[in-house]
gemmi code that builds the backbone of each chain (N, CA, C; Angstrom):
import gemmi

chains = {
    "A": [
        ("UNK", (-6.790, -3.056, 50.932), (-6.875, -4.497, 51.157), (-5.753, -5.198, 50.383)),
        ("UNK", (-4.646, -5.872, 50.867), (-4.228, -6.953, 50.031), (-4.092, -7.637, 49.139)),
        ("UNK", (-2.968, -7.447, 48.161), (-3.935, -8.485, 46.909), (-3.334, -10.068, 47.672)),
        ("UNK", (-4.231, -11.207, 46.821), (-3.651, -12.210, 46.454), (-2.431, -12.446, 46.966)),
        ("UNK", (-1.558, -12.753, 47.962), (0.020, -13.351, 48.281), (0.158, -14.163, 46.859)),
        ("UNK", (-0.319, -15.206, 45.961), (-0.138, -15.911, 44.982), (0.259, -14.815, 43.523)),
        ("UNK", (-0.657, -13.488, 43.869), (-0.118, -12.455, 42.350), (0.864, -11.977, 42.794)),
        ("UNK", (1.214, -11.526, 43.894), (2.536, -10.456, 44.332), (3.544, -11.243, 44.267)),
        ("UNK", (3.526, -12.819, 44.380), (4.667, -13.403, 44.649), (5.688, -13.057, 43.538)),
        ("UNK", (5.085, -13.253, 42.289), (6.502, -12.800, 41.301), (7.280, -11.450, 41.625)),
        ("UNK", (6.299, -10.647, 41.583), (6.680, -9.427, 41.993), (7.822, -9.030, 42.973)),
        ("UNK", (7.548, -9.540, 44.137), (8.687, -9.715, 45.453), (9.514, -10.291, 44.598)),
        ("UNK", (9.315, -11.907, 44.095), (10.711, -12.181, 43.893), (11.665, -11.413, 42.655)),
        ("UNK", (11.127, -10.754, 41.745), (11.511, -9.918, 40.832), (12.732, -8.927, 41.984)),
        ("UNK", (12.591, -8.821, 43.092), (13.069, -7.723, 43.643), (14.243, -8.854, 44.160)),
        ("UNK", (14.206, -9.808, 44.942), (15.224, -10.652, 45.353), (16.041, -11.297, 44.794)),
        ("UNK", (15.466, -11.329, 43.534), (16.517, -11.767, 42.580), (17.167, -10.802, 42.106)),
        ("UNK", (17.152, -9.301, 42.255), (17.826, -8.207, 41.927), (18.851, -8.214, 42.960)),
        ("UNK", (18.603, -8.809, 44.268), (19.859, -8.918, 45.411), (18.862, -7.873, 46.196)),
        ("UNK", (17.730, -7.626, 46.371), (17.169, -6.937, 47.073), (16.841, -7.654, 48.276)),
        ("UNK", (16.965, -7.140, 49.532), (16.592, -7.712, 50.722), (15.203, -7.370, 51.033)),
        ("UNK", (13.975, -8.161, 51.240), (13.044, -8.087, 51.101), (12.595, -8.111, 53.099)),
        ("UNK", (11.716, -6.585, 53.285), (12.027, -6.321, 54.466), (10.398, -6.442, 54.770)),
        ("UNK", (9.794, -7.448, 55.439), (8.055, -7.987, 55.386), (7.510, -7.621, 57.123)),
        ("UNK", (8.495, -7.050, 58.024), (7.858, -6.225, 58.820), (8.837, -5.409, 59.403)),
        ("UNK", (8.214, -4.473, 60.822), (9.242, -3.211, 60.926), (10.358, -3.400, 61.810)),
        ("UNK", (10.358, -4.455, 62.105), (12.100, -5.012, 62.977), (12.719, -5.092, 62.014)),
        ("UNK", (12.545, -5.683, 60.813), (13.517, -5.840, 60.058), (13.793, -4.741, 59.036)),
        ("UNK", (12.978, -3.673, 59.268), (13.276, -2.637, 58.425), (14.218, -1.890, 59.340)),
        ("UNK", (14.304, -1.801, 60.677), (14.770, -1.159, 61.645), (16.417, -1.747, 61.557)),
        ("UNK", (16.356, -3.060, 61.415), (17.159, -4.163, 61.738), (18.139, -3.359, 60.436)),
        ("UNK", (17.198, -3.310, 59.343), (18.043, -2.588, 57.803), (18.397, -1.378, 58.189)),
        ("UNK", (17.738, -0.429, 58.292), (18.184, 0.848, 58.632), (19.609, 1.259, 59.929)),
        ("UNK", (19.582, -0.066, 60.436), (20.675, 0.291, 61.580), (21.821, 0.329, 61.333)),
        ("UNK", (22.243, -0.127, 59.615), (23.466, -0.155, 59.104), (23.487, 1.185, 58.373)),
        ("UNK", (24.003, 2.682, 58.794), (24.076, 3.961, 58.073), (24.939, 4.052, 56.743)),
        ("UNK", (26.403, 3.509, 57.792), (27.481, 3.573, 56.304), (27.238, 3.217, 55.252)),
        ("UNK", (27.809, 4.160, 54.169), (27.826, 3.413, 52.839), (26.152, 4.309, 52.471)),
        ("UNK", (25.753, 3.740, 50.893), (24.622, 3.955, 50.265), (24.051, 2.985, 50.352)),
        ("UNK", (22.412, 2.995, 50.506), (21.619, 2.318, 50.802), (19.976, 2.453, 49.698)),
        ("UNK", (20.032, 1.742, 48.772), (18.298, 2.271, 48.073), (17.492, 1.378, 48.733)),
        ("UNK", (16.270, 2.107, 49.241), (15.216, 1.310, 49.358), (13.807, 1.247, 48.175)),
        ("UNK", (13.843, 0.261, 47.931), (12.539, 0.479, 46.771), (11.181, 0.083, 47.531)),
        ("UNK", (9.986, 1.053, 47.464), (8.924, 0.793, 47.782), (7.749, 0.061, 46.502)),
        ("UNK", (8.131, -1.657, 46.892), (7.345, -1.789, 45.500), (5.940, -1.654, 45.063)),
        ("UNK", (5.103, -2.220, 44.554), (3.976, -2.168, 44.166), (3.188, -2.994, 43.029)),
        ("UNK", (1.826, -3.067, 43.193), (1.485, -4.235, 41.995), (0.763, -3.597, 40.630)),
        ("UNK", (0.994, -2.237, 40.657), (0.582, -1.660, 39.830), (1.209, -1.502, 38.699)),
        ("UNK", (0.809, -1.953, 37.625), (1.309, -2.243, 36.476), (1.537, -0.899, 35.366)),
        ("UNK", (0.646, 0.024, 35.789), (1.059, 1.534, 35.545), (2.433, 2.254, 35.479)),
        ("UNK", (3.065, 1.743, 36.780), (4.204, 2.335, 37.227), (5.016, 0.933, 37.888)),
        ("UNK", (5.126, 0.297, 38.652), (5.850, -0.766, 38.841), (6.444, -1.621, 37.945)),
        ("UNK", (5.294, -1.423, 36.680), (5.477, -2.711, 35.782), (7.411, -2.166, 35.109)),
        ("UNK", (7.018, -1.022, 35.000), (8.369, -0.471, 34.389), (9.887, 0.088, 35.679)),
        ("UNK", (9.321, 0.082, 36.698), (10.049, 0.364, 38.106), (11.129, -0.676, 38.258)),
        ("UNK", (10.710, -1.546, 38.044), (11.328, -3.084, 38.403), (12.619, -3.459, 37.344)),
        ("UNK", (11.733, -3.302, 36.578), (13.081, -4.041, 35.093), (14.096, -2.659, 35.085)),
        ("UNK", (13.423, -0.888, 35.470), (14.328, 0.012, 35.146), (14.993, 0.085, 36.210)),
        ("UNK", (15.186, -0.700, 37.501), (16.369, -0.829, 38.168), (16.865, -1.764, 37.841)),
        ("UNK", (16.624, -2.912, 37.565), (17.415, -4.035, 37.141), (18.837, -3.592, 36.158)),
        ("UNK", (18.224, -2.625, 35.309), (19.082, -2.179, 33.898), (19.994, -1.038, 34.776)),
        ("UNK", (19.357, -0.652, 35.786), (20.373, 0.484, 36.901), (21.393, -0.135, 37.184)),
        ("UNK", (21.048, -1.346, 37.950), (21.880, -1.853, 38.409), (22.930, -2.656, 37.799)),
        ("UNK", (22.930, -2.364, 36.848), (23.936, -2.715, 35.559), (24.760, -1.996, 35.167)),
        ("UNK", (24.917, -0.959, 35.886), (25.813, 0.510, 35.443), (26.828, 0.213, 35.926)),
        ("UNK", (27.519, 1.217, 36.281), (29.157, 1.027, 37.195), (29.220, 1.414, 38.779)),
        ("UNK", (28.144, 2.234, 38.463), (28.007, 2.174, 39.898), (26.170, 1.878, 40.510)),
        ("UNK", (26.684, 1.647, 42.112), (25.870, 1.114, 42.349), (25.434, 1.376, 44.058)),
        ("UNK", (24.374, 0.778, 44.553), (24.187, 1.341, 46.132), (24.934, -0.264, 46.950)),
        ("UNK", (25.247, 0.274, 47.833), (26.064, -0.754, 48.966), (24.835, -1.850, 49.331)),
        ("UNK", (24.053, -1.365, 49.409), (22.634, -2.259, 50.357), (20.980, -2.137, 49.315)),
        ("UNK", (20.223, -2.800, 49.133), (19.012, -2.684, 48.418), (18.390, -3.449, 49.491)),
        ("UNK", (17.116, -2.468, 49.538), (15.896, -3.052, 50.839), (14.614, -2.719, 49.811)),
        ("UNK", (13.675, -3.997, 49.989), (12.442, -3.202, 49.572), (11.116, -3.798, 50.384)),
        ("UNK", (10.079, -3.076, 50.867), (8.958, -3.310, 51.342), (7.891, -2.913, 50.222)),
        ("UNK", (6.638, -4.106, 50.660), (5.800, -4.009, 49.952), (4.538, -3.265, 49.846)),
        ("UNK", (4.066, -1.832, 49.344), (3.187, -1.193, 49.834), (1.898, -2.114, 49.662)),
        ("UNK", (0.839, -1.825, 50.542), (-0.366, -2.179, 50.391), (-0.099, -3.731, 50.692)),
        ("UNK", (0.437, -4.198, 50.873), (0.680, -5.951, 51.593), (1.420, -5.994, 52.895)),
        ("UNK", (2.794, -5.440, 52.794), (3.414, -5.598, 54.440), (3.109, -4.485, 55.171)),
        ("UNK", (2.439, -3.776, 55.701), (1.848, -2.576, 55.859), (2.295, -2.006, 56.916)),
        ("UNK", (3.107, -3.081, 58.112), (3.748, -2.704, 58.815), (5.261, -2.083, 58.727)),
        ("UNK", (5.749, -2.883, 57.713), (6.585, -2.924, 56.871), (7.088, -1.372, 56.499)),
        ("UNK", (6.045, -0.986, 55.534), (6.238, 0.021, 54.788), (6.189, 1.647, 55.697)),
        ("UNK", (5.297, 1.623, 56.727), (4.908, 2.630, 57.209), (6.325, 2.857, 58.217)),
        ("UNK", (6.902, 1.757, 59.227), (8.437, 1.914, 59.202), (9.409, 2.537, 58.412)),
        ("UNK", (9.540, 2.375, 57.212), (10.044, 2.357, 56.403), (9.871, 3.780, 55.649)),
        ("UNK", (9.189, 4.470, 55.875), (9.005, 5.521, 55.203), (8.743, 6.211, 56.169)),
        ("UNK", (8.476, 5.675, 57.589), (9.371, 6.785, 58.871), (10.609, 7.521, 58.620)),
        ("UNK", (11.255, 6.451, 57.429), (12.870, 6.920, 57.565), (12.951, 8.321, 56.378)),
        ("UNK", (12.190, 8.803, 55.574), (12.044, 9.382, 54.683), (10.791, 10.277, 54.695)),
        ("UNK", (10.216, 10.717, 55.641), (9.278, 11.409, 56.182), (8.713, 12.825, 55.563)),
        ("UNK", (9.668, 13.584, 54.858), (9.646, 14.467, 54.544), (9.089, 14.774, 52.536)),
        ("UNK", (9.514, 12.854, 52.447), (8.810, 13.022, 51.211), (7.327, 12.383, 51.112)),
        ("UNK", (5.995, 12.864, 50.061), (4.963, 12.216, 50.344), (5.089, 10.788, 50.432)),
        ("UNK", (4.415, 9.937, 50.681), (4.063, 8.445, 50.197), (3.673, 8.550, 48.554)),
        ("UNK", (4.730, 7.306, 48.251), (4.364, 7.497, 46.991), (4.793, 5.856, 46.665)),
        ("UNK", (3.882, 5.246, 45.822), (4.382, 3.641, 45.530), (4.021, 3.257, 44.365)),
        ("UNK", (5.033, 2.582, 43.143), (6.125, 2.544, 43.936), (7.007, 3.396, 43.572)),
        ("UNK", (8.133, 3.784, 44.599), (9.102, 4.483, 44.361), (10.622, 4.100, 45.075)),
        ("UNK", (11.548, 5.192, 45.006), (12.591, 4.678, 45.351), (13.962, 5.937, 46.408)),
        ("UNK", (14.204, 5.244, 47.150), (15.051, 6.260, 47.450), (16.256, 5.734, 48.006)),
        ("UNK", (16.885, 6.710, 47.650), (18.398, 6.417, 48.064), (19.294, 7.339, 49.561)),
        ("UNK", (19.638, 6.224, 50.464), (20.217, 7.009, 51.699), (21.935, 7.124, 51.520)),
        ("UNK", (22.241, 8.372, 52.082), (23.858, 8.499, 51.913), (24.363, 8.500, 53.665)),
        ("UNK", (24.965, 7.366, 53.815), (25.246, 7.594, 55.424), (24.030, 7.838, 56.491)),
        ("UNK", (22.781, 6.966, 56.138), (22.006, 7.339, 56.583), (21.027, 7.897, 56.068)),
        ("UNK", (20.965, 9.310, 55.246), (20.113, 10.795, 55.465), (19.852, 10.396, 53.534)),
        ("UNK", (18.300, 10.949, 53.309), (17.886, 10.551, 52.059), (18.278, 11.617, 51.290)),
        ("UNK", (19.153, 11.039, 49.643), (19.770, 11.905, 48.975), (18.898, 11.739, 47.997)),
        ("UNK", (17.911, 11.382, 47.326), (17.747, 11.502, 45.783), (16.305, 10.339, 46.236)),
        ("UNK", (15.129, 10.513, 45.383), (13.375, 10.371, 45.896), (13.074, 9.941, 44.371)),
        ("UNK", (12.898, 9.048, 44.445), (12.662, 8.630, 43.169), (10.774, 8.173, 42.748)),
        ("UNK", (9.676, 9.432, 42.778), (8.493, 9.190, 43.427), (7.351, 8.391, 41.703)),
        ("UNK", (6.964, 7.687, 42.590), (5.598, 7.724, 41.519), (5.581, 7.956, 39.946)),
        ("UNK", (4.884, 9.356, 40.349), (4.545, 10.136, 39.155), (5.427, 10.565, 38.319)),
        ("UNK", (7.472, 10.098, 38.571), (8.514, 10.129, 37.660), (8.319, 8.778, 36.679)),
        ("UNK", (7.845, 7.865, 37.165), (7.785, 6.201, 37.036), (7.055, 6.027, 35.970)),
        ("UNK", (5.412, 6.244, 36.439), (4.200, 6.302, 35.513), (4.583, 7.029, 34.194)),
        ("UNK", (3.804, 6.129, 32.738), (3.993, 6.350, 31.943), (5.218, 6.544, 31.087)),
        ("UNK", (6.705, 5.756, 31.943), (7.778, 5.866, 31.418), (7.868, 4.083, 30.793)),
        ("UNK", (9.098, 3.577, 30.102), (9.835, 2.864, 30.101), (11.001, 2.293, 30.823)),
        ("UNK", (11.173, 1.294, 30.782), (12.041, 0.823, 31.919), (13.623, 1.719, 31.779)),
        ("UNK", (13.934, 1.869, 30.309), (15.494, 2.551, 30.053), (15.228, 4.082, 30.593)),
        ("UNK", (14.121, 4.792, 30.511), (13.953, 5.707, 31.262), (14.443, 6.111, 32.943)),
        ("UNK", (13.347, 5.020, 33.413), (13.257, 4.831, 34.562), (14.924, 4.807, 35.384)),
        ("UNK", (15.825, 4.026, 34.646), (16.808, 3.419, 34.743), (17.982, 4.535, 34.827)),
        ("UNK", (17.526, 5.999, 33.634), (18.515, 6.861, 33.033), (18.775, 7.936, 34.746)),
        ("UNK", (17.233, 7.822, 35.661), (16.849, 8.563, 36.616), (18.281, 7.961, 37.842)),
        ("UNK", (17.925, 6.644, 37.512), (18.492, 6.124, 38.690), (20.025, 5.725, 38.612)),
        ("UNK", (20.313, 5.950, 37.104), (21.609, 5.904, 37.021), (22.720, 7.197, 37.715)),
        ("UNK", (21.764, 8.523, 37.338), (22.160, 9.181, 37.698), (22.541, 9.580, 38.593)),
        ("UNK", (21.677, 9.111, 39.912), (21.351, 9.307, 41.186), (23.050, 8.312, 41.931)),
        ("UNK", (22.898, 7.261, 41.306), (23.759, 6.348, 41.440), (25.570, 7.516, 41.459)),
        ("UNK", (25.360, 7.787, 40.040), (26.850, 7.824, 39.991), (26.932, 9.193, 40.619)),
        ("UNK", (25.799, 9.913, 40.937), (26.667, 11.005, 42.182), (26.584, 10.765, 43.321)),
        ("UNK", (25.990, 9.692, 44.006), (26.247, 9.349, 45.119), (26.915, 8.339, 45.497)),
        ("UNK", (26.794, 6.856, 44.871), (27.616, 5.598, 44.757), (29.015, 5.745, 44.232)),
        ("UNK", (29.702, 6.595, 43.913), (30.801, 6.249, 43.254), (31.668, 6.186, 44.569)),
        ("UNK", (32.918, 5.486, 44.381), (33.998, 5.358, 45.764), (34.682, 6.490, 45.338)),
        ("UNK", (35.033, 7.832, 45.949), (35.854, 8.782, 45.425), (37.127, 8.491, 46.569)),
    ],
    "B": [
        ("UNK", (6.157, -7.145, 34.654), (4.322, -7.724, 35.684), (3.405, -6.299, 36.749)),
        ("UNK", (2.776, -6.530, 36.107), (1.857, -6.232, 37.458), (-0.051, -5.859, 37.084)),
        ("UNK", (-0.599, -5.197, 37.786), (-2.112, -5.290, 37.107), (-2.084, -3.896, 36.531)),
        ("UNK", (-3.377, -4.351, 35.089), (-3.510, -3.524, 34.504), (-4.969, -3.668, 34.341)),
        ("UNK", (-5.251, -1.903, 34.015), (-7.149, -1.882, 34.022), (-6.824, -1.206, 32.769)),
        ("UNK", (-6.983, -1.533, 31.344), (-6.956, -0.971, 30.152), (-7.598, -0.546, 29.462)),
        ("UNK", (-9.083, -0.777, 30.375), (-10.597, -0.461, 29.638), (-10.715, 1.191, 30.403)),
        ("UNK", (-9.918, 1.297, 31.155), (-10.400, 3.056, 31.982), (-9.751, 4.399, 31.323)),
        ("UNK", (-9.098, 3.842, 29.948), (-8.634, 5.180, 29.769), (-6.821, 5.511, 29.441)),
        ("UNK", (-6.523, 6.152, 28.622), (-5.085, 6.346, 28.717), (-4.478, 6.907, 29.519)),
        ("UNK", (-5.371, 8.012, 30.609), (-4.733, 8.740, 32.023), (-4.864, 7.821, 32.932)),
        ("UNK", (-5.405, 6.700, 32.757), (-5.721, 5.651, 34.306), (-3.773, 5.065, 34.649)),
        ("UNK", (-4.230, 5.677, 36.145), (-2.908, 5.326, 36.635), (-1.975, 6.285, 36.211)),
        ("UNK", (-2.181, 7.218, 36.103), (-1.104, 8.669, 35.775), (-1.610, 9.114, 37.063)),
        ("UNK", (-0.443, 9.874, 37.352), (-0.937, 11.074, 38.355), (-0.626, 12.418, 37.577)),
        ("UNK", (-1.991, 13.252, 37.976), (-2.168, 14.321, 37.274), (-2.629, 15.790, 37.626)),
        ("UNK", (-2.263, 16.372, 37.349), (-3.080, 17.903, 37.715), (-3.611, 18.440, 36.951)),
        ("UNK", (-4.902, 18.652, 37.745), (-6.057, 19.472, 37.573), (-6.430, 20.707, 37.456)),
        ("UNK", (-6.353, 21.727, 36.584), (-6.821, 23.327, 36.498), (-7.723, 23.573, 36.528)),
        ("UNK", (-8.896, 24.092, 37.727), (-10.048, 24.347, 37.328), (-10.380, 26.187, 36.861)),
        ("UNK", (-11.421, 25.860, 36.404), (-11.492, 27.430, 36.184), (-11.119, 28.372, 37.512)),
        ("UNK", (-11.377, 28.048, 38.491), (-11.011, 29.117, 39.457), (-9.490, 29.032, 40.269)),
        ("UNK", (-9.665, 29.389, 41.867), (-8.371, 29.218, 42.242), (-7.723, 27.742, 42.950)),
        ("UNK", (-8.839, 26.897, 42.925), (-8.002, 25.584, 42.924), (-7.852, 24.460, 41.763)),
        ("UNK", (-6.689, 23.619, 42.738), (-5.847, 23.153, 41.437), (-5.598, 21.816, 42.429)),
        ("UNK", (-5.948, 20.585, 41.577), (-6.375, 19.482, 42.096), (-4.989, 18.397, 41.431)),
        ("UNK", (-4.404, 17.376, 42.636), (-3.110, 16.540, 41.706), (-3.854, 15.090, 42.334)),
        ("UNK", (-4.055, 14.206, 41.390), (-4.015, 12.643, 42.206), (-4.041, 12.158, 40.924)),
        ("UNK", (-4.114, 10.401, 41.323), (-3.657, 9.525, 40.385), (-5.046, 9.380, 39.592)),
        ("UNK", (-4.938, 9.716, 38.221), (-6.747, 9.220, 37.408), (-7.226, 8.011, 37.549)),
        ("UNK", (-8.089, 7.873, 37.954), (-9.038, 6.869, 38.108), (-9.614, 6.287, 36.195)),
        ("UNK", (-10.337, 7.628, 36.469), (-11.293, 7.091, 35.202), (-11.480, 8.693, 34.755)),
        ("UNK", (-11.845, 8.855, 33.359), (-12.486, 9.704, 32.641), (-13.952, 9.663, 32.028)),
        ("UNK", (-14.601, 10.440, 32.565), (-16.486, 10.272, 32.827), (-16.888, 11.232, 31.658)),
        ("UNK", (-17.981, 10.966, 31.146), (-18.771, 12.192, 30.923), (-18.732, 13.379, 32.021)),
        ("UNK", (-18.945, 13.356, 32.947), (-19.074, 13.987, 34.042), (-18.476, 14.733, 34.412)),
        ("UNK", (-17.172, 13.870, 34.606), (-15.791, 14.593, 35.191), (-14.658, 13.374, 35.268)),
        ("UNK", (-13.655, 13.781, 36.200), (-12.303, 13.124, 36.268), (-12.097, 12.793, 37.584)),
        ("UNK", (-12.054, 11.436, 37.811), (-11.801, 10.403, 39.144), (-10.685, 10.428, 39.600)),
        ("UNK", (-10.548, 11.049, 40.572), (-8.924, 11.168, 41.023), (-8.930, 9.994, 42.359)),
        ("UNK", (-7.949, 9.637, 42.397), (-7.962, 8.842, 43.659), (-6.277, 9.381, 44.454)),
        ("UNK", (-6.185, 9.204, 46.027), (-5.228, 9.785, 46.643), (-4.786, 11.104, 46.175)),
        ("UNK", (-5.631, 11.887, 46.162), (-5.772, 13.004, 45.637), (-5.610, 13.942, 46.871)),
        ("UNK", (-4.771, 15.428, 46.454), (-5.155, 16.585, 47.289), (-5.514, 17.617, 46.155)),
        ("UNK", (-5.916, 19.173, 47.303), (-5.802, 20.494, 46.393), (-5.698, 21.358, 46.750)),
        ("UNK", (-4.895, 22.287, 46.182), (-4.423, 23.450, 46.684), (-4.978, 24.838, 46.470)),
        ("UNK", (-5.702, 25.654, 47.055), (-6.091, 26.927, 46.889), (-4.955, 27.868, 46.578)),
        ("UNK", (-4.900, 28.817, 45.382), (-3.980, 29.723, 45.826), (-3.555, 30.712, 46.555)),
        ("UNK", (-2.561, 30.868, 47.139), (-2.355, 31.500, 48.162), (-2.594, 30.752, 49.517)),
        ("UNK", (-3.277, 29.593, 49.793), (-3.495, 28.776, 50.919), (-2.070, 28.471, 51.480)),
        ("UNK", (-1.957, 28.806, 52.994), (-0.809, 28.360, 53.555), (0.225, 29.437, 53.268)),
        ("UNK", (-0.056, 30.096, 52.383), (1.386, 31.009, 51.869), (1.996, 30.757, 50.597)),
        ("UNK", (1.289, 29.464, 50.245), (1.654, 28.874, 48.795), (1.167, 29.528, 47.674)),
        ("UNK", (1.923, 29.858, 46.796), (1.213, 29.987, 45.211), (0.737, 29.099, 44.883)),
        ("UNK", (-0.093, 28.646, 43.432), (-0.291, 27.296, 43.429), (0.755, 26.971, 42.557)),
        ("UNK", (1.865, 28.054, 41.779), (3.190, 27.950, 41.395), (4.196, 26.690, 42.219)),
        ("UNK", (4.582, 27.488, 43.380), (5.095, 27.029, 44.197), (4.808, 25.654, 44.718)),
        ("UNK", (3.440, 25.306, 45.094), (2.908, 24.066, 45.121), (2.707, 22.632, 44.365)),
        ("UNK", (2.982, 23.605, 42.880), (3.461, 22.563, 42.245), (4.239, 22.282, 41.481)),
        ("UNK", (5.268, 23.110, 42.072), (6.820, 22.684, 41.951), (7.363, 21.708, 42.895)),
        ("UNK", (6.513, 21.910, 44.143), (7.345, 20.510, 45.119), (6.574, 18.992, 44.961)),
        ("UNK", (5.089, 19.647, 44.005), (4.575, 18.571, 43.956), (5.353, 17.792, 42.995)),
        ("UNK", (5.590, 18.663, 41.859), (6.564, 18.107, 40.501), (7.504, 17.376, 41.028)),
        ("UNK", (8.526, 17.466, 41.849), (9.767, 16.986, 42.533), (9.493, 16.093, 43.458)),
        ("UNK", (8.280, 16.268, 44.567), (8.281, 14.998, 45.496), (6.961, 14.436, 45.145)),
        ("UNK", (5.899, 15.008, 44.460), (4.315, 14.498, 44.717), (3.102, 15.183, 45.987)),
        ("UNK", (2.704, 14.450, 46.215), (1.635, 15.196, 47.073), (1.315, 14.239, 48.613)),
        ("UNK", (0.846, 15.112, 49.712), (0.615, 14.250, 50.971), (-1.211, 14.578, 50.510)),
        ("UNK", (-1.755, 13.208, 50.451), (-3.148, 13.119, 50.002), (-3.881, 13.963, 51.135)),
        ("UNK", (-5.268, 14.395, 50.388), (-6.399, 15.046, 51.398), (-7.435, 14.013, 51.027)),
        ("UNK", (-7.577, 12.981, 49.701), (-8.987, 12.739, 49.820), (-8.659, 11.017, 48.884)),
        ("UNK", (-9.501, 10.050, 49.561), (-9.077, 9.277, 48.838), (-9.605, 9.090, 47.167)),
        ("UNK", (-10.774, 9.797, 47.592), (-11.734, 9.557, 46.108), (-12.245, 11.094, 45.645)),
        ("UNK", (-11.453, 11.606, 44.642), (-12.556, 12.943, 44.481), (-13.092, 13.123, 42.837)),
        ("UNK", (-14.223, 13.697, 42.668), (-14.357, 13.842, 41.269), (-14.702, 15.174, 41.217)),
        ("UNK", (-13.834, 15.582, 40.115), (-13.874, 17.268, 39.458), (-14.807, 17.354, 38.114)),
        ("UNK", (-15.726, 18.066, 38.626), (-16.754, 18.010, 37.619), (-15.771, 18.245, 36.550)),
        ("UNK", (-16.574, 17.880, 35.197), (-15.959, 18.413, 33.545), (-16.381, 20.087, 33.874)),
        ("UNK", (-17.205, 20.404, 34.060), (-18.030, 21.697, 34.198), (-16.623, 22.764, 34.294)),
        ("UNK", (-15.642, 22.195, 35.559), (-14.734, 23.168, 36.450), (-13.541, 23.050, 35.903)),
        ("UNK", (-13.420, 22.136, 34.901), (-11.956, 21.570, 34.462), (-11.415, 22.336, 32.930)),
        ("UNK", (-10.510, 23.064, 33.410), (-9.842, 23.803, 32.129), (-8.469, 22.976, 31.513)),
        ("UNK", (-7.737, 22.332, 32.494), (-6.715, 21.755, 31.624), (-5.854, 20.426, 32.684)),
        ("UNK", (-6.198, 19.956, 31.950), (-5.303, 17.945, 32.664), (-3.899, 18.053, 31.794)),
        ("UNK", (-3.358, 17.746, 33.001), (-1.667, 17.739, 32.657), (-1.065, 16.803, 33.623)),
        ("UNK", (-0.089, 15.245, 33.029), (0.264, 14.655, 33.527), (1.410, 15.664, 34.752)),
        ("UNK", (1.384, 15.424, 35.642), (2.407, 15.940, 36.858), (3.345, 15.380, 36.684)),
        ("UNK", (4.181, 14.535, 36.009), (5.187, 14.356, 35.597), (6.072, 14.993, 34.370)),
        ("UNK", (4.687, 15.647, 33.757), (5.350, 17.082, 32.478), (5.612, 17.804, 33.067)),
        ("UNK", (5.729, 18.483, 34.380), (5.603, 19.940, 35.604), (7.004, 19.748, 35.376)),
    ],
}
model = gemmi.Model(1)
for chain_id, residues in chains.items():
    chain = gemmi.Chain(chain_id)
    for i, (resn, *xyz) in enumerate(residues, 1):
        res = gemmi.Residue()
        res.name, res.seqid = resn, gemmi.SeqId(i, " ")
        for name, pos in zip(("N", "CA", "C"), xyz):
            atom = gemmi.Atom()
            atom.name, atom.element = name, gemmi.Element(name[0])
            atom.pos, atom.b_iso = gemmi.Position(*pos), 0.0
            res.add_atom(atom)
        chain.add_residue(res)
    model.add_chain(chain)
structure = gemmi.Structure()
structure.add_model(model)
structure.setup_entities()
């Protein structure tokens, strides 16, 4: 069930103010996905304070590195529902997991950033995962 | 931001695996810790040898990707439970 649209709202915008394109049903996830070139992360967010609470700020601090993904999309699990299940059409092969994160190279998913890496970390943690991911796939060689 | 239930426990909201004394081996996110037993929610489990899998093997991909759930709510008696280990130590 849904939480509240009034509690999630920070949440979403936490992500749009990161420059995240916030994708609330499956045309527009389709609409996202139709651009291959380049790197693409999609973050699957969440209101769980377990693992999101630290998901959020440890990309923020990602995205502070040198390198970085061409495109950021994120859908909201358990609220846009149409949204998400699109959306993780595109990544099929890994479980559902929220929230989490993944990164596409030309399309095809390089690096799964699930859950149970998230939970019980810190945001500079979280961040060290995705930095990494970043500079072997984002860099312009 | 986001919600927190702080009265359920220091595993609430971990995802974790389960050793029971025999040959299955249980991964979902903790609910709660009971007298009883351990509340898993979006939970699966793996028999060993089921499918062709070790439960080695099984949770090595669980370690790396996680799990495709079998149950939304399960509880493992205390009775069956030899050892809880966050799935993010794997």
């Amino acid at each position: 069930m849904p939480y509240d649209p009034e509690l999630v709202a920070p949440m979403r915008r936490e992500m749009v103010d990161l420059g995240a394109k916030e994708l609330t049903t499956s045309k527009a996830v389709e609409d996202f996905f139709s651009q291959k070139k380049g790197t693409t992360l999609l973050f699957v967010n969440s209101v769980c304070g377990c693992a999101a609470g630290s998901a959020r700020p440890g990309l923020r601090l990602a995205l502070s590195s040198e390198h970085k993904p061409d495109r950021i999309g994120t859908v909201f699990a358990g609220q846009d529902t149409d949204a998400t299940a699109a959306a993780r059409a595109h990544f099929k092969q890994f479980p559902p997991s929220s929230p989490s994160a993944v990164l596409f190279k030309d399309g095809e998913p390089v690096f799964f950033l699930p859950r149970h890496m998230i939970e019980g970390r810190d945001a500079p943690s979280v961040a060290f995962e995705l930095v990494g991911a970043f500079d072997e796939f984002c860099a312009k060689k | 931001m986001g919600t927190f239930h702080s009265d359920k426990g220091e595993l609430h909201g971990i995802t974790v695996v389960v050793e029971t004394n025999g040959p299955r081996v249980y991964v979902g996110r903790c609910d709660e810790e009971t007298r009883e037993g351990i509340i898993l929610l979006d939970a699966d489990h793996h028999d060993d040898g089921a499918d062709g899998k070790s439960t080695g093997d099984y949770l090595r991909f669980a370690a790396r990707f996680g799990i495709f759930k079998k149950h939304d709510r399960v509880v493992v008696p205390r009775a069956e439970i030899r050892k809880i280990t966050p799935l993010g130590r794997y």
